[in-house]
PASEBA-1860 file (N, C-alpha, C; in nm, 3 decimals):
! residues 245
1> XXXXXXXX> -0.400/1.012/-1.602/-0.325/0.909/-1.533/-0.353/0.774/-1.600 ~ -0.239/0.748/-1.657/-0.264/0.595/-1.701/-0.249/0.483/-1.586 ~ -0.353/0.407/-1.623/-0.380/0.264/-1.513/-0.340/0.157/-1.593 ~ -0.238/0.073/-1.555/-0.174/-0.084/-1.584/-0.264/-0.151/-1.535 ~ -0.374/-0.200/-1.600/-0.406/-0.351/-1.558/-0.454/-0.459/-1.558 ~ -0.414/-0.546/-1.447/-0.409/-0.702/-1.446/-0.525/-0.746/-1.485 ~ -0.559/-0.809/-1.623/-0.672/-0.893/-1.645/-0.699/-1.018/-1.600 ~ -0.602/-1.073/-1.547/-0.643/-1.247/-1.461/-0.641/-1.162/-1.350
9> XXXXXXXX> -0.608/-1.091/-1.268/-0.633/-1.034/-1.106/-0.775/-0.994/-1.108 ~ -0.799/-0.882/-1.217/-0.935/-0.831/-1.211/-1.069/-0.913/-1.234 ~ -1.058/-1.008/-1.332/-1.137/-1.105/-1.269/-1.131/-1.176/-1.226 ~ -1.034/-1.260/-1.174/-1.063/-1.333/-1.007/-1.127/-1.252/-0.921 ~ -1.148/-1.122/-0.875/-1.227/-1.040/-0.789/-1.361/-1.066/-0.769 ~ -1.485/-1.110/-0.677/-1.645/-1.051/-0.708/-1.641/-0.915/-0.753 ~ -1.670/-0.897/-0.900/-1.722/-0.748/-0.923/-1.827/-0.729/-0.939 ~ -1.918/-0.604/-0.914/-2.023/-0.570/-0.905/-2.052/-0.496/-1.050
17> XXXXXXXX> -1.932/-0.542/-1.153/-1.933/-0.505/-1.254/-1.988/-0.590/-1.366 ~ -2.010/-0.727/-1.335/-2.067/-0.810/-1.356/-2.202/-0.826/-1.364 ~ -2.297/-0.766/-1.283/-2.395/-0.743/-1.261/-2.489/-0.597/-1.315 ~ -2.347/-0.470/-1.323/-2.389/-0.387/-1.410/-2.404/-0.445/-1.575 ~ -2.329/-0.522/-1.611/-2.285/-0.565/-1.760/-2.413/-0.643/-1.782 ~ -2.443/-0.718/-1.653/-2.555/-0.803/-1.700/-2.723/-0.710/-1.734 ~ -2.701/-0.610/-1.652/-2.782/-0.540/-1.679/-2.824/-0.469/-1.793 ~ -2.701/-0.407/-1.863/-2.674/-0.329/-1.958/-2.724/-0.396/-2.113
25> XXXXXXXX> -2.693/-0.556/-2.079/-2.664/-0.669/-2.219/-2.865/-0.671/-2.215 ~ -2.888/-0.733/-2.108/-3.013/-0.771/-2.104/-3.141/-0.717/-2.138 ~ -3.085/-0.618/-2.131/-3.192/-0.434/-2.152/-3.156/-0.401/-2.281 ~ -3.048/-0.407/-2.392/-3.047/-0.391/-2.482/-3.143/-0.485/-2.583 ~ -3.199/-0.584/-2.545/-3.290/-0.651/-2.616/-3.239/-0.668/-2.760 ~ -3.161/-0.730/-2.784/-3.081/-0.782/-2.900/-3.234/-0.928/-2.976 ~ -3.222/-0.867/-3.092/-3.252/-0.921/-3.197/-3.199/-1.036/-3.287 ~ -3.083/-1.065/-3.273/-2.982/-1.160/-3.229/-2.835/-1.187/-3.373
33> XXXXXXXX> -2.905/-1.060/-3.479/-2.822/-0.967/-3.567/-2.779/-0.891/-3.617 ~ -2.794/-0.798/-3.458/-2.702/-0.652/-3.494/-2.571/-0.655/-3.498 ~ -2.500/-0.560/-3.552/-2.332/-0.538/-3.480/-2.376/-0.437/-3.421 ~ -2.271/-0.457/-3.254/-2.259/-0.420/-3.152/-2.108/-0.370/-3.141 ~ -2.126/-0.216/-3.112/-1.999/-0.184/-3.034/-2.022/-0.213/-2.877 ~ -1.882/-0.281/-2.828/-1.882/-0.241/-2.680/-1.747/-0.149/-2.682 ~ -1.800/-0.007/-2.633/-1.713/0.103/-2.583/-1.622/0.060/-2.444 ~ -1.497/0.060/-2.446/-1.421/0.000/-2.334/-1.452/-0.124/-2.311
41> XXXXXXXX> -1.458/-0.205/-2.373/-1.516/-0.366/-2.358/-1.381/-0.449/-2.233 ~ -1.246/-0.384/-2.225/-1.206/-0.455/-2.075/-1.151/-0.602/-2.150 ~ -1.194/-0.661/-2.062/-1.137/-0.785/-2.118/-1.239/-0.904/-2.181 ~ -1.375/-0.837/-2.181/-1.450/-0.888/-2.293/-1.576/-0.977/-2.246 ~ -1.579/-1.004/-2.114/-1.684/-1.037/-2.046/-1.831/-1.002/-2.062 ~ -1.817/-0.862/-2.100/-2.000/-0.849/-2.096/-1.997/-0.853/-2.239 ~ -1.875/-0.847/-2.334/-1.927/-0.878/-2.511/-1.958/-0.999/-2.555 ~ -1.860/-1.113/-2.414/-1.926/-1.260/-2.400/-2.035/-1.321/-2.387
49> XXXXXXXX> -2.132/-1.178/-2.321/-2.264/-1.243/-2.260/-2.329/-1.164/-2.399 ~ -2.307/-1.065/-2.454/-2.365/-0.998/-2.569/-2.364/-1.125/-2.675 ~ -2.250/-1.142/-2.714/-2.227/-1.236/-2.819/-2.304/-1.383/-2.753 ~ -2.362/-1.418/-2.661/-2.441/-1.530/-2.639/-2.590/-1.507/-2.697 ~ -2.615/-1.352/-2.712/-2.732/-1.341/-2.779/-2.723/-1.298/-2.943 ~ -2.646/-1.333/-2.953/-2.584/-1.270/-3.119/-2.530/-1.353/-3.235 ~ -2.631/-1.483/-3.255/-2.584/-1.595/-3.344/-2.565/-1.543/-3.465 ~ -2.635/-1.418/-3.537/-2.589/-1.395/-3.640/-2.502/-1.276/-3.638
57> XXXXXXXX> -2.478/-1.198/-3.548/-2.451/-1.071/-3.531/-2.297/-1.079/-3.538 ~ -2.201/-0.918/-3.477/-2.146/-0.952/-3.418/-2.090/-0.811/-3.384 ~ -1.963/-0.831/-3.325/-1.903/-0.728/-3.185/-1.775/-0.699/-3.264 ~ -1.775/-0.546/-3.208/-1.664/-0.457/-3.231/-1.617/-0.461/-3.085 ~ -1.560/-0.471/-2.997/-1.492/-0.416/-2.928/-1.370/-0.317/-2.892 ~ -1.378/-0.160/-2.844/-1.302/-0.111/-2.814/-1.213/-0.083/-2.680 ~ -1.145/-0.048/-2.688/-1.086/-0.059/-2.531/-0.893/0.039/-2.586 ~ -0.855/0.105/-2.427/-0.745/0.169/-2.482/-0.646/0.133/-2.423
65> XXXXXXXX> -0.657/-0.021/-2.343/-0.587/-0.112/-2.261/-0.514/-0.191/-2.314 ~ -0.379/-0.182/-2.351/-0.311/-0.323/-2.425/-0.334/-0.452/-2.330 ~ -0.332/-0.456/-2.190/-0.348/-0.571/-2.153/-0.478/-0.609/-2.148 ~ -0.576/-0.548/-2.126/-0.700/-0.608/-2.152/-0.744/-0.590/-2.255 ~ -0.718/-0.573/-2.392/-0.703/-0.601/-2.510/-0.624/-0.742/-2.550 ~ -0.511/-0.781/-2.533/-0.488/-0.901/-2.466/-0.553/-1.007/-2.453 ~ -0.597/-0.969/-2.321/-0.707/-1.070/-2.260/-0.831/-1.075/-2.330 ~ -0.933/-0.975/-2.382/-1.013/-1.007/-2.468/-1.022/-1.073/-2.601
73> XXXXXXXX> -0.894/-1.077/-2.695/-0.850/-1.146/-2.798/-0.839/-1.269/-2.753 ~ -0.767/-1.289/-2.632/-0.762/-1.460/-2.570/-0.872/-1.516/-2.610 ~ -1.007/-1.414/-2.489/-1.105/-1.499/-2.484/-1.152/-1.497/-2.613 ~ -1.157/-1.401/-2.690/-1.281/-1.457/-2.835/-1.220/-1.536/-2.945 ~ -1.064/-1.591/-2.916/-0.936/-1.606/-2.994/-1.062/-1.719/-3.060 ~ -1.048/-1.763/-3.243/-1.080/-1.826/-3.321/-1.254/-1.775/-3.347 ~ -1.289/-1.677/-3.285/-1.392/-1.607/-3.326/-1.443/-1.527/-3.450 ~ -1.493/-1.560/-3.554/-1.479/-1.459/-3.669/-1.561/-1.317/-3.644
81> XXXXXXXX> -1.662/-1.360/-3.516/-1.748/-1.253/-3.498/-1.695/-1.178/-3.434 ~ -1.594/-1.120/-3.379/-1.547/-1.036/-3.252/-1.412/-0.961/-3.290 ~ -1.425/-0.864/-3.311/-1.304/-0.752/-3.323/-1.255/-0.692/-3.254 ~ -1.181/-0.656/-3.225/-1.108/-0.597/-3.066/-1.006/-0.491/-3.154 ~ -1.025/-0.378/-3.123/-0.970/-0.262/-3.145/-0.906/-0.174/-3.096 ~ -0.777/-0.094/-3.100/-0.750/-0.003/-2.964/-0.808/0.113/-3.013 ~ -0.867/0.204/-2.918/-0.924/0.305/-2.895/-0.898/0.414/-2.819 ~ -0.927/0.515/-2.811/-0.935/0.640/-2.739/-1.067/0.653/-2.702
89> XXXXXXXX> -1.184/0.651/-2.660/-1.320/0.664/-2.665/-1.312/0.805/-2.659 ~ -1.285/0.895/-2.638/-1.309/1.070/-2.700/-1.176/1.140/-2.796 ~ -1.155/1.003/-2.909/-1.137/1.009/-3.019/-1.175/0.966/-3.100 ~ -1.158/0.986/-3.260/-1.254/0.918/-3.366/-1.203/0.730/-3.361 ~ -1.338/0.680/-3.325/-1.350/0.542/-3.303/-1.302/0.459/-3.466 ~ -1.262/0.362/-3.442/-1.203/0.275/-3.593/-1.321/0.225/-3.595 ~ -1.472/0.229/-3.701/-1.571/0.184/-3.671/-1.633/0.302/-3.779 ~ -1.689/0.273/-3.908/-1.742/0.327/-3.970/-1.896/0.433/-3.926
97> XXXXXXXX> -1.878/0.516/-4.008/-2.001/0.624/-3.992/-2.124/0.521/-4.034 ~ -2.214/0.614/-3.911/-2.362/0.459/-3.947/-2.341/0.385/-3.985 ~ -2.275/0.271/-3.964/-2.238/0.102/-3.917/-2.304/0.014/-3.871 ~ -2.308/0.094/-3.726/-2.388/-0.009/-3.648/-2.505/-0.033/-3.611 ~ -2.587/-0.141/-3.570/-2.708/-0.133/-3.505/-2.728/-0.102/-3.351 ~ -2.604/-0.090/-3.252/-2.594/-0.098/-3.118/-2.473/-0.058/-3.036 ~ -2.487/0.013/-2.935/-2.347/0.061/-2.853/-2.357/0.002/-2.756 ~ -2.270/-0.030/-2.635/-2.368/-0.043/-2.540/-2.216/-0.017/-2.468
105> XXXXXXXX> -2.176/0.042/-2.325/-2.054/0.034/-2.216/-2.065/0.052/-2.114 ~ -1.984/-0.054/-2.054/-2.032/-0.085/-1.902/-1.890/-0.035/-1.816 ~ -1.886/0.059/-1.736/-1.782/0.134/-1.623/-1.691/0.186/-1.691 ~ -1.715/0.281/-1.831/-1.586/0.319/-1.890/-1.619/0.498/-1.905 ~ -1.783/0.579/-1.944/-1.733/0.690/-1.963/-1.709/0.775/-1.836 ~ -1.713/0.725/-1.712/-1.667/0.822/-1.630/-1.511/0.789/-1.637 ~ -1.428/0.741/-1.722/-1.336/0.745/-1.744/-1.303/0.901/-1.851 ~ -1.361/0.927/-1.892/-1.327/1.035/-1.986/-1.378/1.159/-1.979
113> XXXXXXXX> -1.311/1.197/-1.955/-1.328/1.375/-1.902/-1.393/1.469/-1.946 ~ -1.395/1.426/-2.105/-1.514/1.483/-2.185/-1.594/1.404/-2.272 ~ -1.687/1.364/-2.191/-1.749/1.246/-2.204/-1.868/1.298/-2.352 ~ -1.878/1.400/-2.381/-1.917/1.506/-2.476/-1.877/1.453/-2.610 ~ -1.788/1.417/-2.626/-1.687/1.355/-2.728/-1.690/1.194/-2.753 ~ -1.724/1.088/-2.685/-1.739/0.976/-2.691/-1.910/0.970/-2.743 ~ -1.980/1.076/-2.660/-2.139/1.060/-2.733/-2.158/1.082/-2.898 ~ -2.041/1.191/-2.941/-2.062/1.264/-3.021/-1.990/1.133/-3.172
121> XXXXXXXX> -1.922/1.045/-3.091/-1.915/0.896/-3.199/-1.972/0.772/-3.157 ~ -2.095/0.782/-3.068/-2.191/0.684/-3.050/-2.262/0.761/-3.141 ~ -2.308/0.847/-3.154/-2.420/0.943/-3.281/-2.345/0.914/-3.361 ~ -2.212/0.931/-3.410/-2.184/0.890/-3.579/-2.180/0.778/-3.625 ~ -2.146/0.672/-3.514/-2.135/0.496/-3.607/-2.247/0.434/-3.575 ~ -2.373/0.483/-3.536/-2.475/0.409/-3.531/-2.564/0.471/-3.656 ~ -2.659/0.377/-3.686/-2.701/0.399/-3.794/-2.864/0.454/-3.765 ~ -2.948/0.518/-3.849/-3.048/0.556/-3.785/-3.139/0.415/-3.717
129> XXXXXXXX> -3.209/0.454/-3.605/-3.277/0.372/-3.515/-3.167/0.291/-3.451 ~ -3.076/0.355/-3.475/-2.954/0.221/-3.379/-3.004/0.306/-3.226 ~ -2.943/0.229/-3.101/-2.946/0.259/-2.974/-2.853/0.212/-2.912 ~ -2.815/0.300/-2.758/-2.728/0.287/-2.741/-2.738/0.287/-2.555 ~ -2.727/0.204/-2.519/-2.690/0.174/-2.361/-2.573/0.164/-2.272 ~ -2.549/0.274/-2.191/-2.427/0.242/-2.076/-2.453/0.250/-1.968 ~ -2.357/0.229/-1.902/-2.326/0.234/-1.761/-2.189/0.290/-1.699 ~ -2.256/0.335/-1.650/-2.124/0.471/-1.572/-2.157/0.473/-1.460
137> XXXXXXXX> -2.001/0.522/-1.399/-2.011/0.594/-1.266/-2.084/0.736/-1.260 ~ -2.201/0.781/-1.167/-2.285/0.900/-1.223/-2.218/0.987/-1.117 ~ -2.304/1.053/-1.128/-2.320/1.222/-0.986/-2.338/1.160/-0.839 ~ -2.235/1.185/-0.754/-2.266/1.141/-0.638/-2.177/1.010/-0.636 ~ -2.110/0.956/-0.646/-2.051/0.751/-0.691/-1.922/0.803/-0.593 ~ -1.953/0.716/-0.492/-1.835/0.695/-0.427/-1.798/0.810/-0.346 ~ -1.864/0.893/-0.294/-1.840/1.027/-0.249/-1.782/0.994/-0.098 ~ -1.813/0.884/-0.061/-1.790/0.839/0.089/-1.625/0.832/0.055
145> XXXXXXXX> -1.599/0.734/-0.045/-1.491/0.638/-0.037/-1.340/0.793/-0.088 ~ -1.380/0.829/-0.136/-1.310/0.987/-0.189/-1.288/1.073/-0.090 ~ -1.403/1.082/0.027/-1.398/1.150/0.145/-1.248/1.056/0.214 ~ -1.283/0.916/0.225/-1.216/0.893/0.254/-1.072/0.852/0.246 ~ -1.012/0.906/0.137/-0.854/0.931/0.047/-0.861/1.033/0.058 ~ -0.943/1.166/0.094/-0.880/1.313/0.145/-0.852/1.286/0.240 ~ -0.901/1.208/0.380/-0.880/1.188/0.504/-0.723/1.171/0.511 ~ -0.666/1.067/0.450/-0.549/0.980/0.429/-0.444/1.080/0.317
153> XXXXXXXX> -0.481/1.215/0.285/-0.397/1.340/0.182/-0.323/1.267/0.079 ~ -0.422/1.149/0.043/-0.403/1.058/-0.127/-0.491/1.125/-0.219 ~ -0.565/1.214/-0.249/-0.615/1.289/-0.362/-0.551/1.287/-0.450 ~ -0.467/1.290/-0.473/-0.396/1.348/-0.583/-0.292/1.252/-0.639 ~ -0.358/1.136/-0.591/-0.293/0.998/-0.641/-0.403/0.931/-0.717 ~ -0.539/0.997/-0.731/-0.634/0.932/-0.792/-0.689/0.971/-0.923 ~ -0.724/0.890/-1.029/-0.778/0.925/-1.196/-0.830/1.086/-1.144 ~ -0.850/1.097/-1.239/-0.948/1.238/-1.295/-1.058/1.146/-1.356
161> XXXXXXXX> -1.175/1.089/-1.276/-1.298/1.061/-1.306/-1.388/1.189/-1.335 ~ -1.468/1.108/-1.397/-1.583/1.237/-1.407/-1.695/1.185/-1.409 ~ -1.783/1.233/-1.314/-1.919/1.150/-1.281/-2.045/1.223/-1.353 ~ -2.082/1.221/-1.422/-2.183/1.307/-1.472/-2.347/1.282/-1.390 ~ -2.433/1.411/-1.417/-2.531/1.373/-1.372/-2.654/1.357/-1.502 ~ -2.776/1.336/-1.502/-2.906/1.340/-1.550/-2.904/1.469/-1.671 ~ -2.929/1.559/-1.564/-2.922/1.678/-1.670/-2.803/1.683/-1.779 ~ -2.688/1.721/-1.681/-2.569/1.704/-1.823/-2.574/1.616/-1.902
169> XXXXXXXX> -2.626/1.455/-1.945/-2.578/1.358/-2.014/-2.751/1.384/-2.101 ~ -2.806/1.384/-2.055/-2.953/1.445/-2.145/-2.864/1.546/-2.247 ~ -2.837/1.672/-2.191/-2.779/1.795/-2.271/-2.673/1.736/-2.404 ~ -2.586/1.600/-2.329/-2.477/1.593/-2.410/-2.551/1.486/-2.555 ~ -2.636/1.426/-2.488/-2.728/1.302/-2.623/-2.777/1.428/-2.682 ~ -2.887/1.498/-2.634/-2.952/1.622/-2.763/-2.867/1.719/-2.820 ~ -2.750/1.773/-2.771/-2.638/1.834/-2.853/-2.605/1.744/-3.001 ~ -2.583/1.582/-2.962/-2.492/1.503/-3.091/-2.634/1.433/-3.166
177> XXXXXXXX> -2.788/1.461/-3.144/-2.849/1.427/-3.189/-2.931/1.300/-3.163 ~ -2.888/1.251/-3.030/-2.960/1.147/-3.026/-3.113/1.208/-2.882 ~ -3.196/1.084/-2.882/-3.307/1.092/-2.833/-3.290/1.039/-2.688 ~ -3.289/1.108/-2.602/-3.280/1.023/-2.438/-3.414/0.927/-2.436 ~ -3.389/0.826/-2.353/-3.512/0.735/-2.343/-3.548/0.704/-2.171 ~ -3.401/0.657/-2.150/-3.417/0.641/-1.983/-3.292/0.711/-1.988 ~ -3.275/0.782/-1.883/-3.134/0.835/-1.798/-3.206/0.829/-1.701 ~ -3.101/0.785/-1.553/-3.088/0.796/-1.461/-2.990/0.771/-1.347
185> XXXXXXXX> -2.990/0.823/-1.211/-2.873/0.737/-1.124/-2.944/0.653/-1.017 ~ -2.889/0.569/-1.039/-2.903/0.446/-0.939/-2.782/0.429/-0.830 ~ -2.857/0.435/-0.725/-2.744/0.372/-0.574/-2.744/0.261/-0.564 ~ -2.582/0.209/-0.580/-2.547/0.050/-0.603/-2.434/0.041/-0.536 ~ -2.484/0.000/-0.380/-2.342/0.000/-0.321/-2.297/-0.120/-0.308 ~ -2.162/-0.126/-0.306/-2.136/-0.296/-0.289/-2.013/-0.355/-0.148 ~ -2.067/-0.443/-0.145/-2.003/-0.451/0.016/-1.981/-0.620/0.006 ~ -1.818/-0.621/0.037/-1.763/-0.662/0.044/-1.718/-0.821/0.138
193> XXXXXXXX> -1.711/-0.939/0.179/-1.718/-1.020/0.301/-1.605/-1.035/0.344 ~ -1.524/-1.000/0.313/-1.364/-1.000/0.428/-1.305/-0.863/0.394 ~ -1.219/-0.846/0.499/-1.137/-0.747/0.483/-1.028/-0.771/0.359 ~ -0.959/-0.935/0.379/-0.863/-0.902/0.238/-0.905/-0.894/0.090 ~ -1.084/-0.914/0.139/-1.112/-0.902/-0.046/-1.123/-0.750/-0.042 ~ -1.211/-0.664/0.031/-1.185/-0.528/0.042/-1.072/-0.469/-0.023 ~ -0.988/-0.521/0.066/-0.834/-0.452/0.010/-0.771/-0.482/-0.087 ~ -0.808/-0.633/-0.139/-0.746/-0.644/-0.291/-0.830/-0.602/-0.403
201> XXXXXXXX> -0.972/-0.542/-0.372/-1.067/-0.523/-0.481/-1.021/-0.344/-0.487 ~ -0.995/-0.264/-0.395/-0.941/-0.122/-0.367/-0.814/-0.095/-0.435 ~ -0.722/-0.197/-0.389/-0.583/-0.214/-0.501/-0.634/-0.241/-0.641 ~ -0.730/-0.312/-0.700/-0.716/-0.351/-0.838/-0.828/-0.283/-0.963 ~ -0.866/-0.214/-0.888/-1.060/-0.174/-0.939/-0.997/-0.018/-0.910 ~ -0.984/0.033/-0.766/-1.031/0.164/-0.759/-0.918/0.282/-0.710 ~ -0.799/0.230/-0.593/-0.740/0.296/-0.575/-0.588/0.232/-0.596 ~ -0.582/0.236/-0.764/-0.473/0.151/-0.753/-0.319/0.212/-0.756
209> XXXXXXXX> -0.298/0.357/-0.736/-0.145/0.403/-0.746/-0.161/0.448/-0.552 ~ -0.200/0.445/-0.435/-0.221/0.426/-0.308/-0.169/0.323/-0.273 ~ -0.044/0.317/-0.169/-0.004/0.263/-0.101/-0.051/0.162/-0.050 ~ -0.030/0.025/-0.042/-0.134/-0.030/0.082/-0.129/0.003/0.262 ~ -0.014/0.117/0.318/-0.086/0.139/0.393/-0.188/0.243/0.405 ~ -0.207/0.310/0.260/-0.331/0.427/0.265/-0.405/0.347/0.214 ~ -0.452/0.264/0.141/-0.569/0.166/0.167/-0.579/0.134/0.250 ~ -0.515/0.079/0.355/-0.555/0.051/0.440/-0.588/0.146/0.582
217> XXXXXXXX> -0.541/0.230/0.598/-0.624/0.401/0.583/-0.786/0.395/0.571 ~ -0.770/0.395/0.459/-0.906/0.433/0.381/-0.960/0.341/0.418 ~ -0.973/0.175/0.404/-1.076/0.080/0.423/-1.112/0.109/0.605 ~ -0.978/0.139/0.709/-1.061/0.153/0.817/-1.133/0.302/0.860 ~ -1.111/0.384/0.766/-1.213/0.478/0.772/-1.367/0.471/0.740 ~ -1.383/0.372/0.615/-1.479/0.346/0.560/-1.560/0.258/0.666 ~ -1.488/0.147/0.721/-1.542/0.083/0.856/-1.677/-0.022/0.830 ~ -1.728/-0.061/0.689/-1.795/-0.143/0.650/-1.785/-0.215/0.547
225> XXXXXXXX> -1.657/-0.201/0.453/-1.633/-0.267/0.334/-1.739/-0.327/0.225 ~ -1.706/-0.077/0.223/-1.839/-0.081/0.147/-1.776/0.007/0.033 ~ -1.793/0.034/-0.108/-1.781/0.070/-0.209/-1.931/0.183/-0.224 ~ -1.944/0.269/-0.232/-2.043/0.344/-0.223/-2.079/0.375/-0.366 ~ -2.096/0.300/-0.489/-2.102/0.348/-0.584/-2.298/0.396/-0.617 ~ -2.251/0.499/-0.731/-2.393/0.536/-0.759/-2.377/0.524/-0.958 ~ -2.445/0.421/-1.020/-2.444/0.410/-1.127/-2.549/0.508/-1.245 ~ -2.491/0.558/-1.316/-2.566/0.661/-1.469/-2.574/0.507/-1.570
233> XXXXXXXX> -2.755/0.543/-1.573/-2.767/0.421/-1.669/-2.827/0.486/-1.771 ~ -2.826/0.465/-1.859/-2.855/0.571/-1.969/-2.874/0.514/-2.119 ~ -3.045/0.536/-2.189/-3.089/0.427/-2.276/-3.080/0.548/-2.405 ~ -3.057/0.533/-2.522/-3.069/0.641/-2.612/-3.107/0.557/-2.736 ~ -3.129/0.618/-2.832/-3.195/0.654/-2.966/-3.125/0.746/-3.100 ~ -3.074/0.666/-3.182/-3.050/0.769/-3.282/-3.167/0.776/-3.390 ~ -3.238/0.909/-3.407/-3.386/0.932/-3.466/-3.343/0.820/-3.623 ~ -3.397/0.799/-3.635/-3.472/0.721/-3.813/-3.442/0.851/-3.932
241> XXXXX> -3.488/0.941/-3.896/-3.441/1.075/-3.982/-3.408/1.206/-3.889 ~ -3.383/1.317/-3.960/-3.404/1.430/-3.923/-3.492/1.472/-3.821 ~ -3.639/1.430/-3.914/-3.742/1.519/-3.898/-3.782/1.431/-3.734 ~ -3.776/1.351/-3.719/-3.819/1.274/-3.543/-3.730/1.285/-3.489 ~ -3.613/1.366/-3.464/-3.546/1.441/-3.356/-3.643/1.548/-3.268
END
């Protein structure tokens, strides 16, 4: 299911995506001249806060969004450091074999169904000792809010996410060769202060081909304007050689 969308709507929103990104940038501990892919970089916000630590470095950005592709060219427009690319992320990335020093993506591989395939070209364009940090929707994310769009018989108006857990995303880094460091899921729920931000953050973020009166359904089922997400944070390693795999 392809999703249209609004890059000035989506951030005017509080996202709690903001706070994953900040997480993601900060923990990568940038050196301040690697190149950096950001996988699904969106409209370029957390490659903004990357590129604040990156005076000599610089950013690939991918993404398979013409409009937030768009919007990310806006923002880095007269930038020599920042590339913005369209992508498939579980297709071969425009981004040379061992390239880079760094991956890092914030709310994009539970977008891809075989998320098997996006690892398997974070292992090819990083270069040995490169590393690689994301953030995903994990095992368990939102199970309330899903309960509550079966309630309302909208299932089948929603992505084909795929939430992975611990074990599988361990399995999928040591299959393509890289070294797990941290994996884990974190409960990060986020809750909301009015009802109309509720409902315009549900329209623009999560349930966006739903009616607004099945959002609005769903938000009074939910009954706390709450987003139940559970985040896969996940630190990796591509070995130096062979032999330290």
């Amino acid at each position: 299911m392809t999703i249209s969308w609004d890059p000035d709507r989506y951030e005017a929103l509080p996202l709690p995506h903001e706070e994953w990104g900040q997480r993601v940038v900060n923990k990568m501990e940038l050196n301040g001249n690697e190149i950096l892919v950001d996988a699904g970089c969106g409209s370029g916000r957390d490659a903004a806060l990357a590129l604040s630590r990156l005076p000599r470095g610089s950013i690939i950005g991918l993404d398979s969004s013409p409009t937030m592709r768009a919007a990310c060219e806006r923002r880095f427009i007269g930038s020599a450091q920042v590339k913005i690319c369209a992508a498939d992320l579980m297709e071969t990335w425009p981004v040379e074999t061992e390239s880079v020093d760094a991956v890092m993506s914030v709310a994009a591989f539970h977008w891809l169904g075989r998320p098997e395939r996006a690892w398997e070209q974070v292992a090819r364009v990083l270069k040995p000792g490169g590393r690689v940090r994301i953030d995903a929707g994990g095992e368990g994310n939102i199970e309330r809010l899903l309960a509550a769009v079966d309630a309302v018989s909208a299932g089948d108006l929603l992505p084909l996410w795929h939430y992975a857990g611990v074990d599988e995303t361990i399995g999928h880094l040591r299959c393509v060769g890289l070294t797990p460091i941290e994996v884990n899921l974190r409960i990060a729920p986020a809750v909301f202060q009015t009802d109309v931000i509720y409902l315009d953050y549900l329209k623009n973020v999560v349930l966006h081909r739903l009616s607004d009166e099945q959002r609005t359904q769903v938000a009074r089922t939910m009954g706390d304007r709450c987003v139940d997400y559970v985040r896969l944070e996940v630190f990796a390693a591509k070995p130096h050689s062979a032999a330290s795999k």
